[in-house]
C-alpha positions in Angstrom: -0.9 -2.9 26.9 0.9 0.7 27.3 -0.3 3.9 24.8 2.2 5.3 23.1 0.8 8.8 24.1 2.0 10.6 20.6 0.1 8.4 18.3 -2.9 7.2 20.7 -1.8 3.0 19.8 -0.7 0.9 21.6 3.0 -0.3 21.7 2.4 -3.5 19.7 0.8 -1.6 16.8 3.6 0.6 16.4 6.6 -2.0 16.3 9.0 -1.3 13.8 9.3 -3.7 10.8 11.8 -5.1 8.4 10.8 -5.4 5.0 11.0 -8.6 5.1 8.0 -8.6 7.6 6.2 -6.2 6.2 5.5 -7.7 3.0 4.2 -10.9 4.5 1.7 -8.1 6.8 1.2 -6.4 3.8 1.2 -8.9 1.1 3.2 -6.9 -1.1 6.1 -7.8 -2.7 9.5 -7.1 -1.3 10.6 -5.3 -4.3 7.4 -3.7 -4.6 8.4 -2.2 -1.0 11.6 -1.5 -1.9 10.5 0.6 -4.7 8.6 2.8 -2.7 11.5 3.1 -0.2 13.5 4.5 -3.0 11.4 7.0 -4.3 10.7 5.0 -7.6 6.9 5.5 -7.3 4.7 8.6 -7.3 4.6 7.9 -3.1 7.6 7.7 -0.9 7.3 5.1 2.0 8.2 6.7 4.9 10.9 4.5 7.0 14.0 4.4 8.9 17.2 2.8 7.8 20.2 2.0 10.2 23.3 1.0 8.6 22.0 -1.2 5.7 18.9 -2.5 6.9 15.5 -0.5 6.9 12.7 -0.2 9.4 9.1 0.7 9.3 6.6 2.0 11.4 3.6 -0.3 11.6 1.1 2.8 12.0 3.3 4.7 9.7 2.5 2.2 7.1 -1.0 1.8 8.0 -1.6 5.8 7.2 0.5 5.8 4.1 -1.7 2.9 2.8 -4.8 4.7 2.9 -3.6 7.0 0.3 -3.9 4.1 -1.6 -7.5 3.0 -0.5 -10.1 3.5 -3.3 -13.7 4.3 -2.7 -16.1 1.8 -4.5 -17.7 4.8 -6.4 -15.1 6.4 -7.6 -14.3 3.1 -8.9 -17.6 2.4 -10.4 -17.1 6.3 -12.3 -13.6 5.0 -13.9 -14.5 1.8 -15.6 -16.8 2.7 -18.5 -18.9 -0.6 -20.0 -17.2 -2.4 -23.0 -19.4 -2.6 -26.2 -19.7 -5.7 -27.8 -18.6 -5.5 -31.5 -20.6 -7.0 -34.0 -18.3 -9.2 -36.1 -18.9 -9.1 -40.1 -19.7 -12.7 -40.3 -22.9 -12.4 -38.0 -26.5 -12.1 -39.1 -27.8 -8.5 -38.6 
């Protein structure tokens, strides 16, 4: 399979994508997709768009994802443990 020499993948893993496809590789939804495309969120997908239709980079989309990526203990610092409330009607 030929490098694309500017990105170090290969061809295949740089194909561009329709929306369409890239929310059944990405399992988000299309309007989710085309929310980011607009600038609606607090991240801007970065794409292409000839005429009316609009074209992503596989490995473009790859890198913007990992923006996204969480690391398990920064996770585990967020979420503070619930206290259970003792309800009035139960025995001290």
């Amino acid at each position: 399979m030929p490098l694309n020499p500017s990105a170090g993948t290969s061809v295949r893993d740089d194909a561009l994508m329709t929306l369409r496809e890239l929310s059944a590789y990405s399992r988000l939804s299309l309007r989710t997709l085309q929310r980011h495309v607009a600038g609606l969120t607090r991240s801007r997908l970065p794409h292409y768009r000839v005429g009316r239709k609009i074209l992503v980079r596989r490995s473009e989309f790859d890198n913007w994802m990992e923006q996204w990526r969480r690391d398990g203990l920064e996770l585990q610092l967020r979420v503070r443990p619930t206290r259970l409330r003792r309800s009035a009607a139960a025995p001290s």
